[in-house]
C-alpha positions, -999 to 999 in steps of 0.1 A, spaced: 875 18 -741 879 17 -703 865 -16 -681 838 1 -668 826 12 -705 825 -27 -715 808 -38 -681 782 -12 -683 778 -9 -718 779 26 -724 782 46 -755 809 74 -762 796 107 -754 799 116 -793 777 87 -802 747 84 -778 712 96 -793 690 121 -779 661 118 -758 631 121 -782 610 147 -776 569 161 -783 558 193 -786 550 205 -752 575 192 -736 584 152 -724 568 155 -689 537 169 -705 534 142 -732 534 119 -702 509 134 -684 490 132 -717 492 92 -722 481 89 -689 451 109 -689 442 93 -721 445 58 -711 424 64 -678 403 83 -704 397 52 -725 396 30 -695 367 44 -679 349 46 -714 352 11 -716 342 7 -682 311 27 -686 306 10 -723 302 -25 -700 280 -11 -671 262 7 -696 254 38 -680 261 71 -697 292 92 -693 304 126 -708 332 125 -738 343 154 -752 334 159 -789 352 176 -818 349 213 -802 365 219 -773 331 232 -758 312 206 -765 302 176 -746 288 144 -755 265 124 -736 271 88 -743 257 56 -733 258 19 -750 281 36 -771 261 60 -788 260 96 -782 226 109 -769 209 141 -780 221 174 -768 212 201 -793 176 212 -788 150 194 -816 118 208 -809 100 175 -827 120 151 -799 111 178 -771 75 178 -786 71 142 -785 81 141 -748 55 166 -733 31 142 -756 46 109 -732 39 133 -699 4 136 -715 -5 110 -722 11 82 -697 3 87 -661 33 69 -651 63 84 -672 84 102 -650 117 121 -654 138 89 -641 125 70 -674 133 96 -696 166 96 -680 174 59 -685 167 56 -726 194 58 -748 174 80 -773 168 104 -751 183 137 -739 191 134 -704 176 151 -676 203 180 -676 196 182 -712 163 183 -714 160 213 -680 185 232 -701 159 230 -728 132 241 -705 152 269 -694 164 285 -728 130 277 -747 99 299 -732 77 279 -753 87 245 -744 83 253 -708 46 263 -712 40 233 -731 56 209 -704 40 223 -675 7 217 -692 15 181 -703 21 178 -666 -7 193 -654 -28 168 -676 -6 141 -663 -12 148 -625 -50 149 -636 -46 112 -650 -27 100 -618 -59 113 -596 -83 95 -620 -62 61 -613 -64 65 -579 -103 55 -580 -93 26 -604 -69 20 -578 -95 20 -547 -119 0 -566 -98 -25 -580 -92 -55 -561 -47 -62 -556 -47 -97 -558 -17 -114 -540 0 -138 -519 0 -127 -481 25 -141 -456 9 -147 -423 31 -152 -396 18 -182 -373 47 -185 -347 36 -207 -315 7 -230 -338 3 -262 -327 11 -279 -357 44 -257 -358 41 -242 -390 56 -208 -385 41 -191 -414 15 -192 -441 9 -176 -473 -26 -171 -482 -42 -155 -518 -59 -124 -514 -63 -87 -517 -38 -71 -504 -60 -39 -485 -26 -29 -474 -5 -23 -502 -32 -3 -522 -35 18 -494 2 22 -493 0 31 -530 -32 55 -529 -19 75 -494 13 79 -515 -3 95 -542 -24 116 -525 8 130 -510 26 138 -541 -8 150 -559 -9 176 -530 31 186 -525 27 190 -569 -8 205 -572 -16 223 -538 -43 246 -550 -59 218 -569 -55 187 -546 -41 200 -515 -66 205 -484 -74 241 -486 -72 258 -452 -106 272 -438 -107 309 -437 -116 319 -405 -128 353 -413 -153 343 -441 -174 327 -418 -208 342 -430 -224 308 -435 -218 297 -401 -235 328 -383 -266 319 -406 -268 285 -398 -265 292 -359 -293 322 -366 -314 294 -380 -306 269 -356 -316 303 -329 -349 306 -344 -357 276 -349 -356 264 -313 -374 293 -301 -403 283 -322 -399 245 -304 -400 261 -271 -423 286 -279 -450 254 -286 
């Protein structure tokens, strides 16, 4: 054995082992780890933040929706899709967001696919929502006539006594005109023939040349007198 086979420790040709090798090939089993582990590290990472990702499941076509590490509903149930068109009925202030943040339920993706493939269901949401849109007007009378309660900051900047501000308790006129002008705009982008401001059709205007006959006549008979 030569020097530079001791100082570098080398094995005789006839002696060293193979490189070991996977099916596929060694640069494509290293590919491989590496998409795994980022695989499993963003997983994880999503497991803490808890918000859902998508995971592949057992098919190759199919995708899971997971979030606090439990896979959420994909495959259409018409009982689950049932019971949500019964929430839109029925709660004035369940909105798609909501159904898209609990764990039980199909996401928003899910659920339009659902709308898209299943006639039926998508006759039966748009009523739930049409009942659901009639609930949100009736609140905004609850909403008028309902004192909002709340501490007001009033700024007092140049007092005498120095004070710069000062918080005072009472109903905040403000907000729930904030709240009630807001819904009136989404009642009317949502439901424009029902709560929109109809435009005045210019041609029908039959009831105005009878008035103004009326209003003729009738100031005739004044002067006439």
């Amino acid at each position: 054995m030569t020097a530079a086979k001791k100082k570098t420790g080398a094995l005789p040709v006839a002696v060293v082992p193979k490189k070991r090798t996977v099916k596929g090939g060694h640069h494509n089993h290293a590919a491989n780890s590496v998409a795994w582990r980022k695989g499993q590290a963003e997983l994880l990472a999503a497991k803490k933040a808890r918000r859902p990702v998508m995971k592949r499941g057992k098919s190759p076509s199919t995708v899971l929706v997971v979030q606090n590490g439990k896979p959420r509903p994909t495959i259409y149930d018409a009982e689950l899709a049932a019971r949500i068109c019964l929430r839109f009925a029925t709660d004035p202030d369940m909105t798609l967001s909501m159904l898209n943040a609990e764990p039980d339920m199909p996401t928003v993706y899910t659920f339009y696919d659902w709308l898209h493939t299943h006639s039926d269901l998508d006759k039966t949401y748009a009523r739930a929502r049409d009942i659901q849109f009639d609930l949100q007007a009736e609140q905004l009378r609850h909403t008028a006539r309902t004192p909002l309660v709340g501490e007001i900051t009033v700024d007092r900047s140049g007092g005498k006594d120095g004070n710069t501000s000062e918080v005072r308790r009472a109903d905040n006129v403000d907000r729930a005109r904030l709240i009630i002008e807001t819904d009136k705009w989404l009642l009317a982008k949502q439901r424009p023939k029902k709560y929109g401001v109809q435009p005045i059709d210019v041609d029908d205007n039959t009831g105005l040349q009878d008035l103004l006959a009326q209003f003729r006549q009738r100031s005739a008979e004044i002067e006439a007198q």
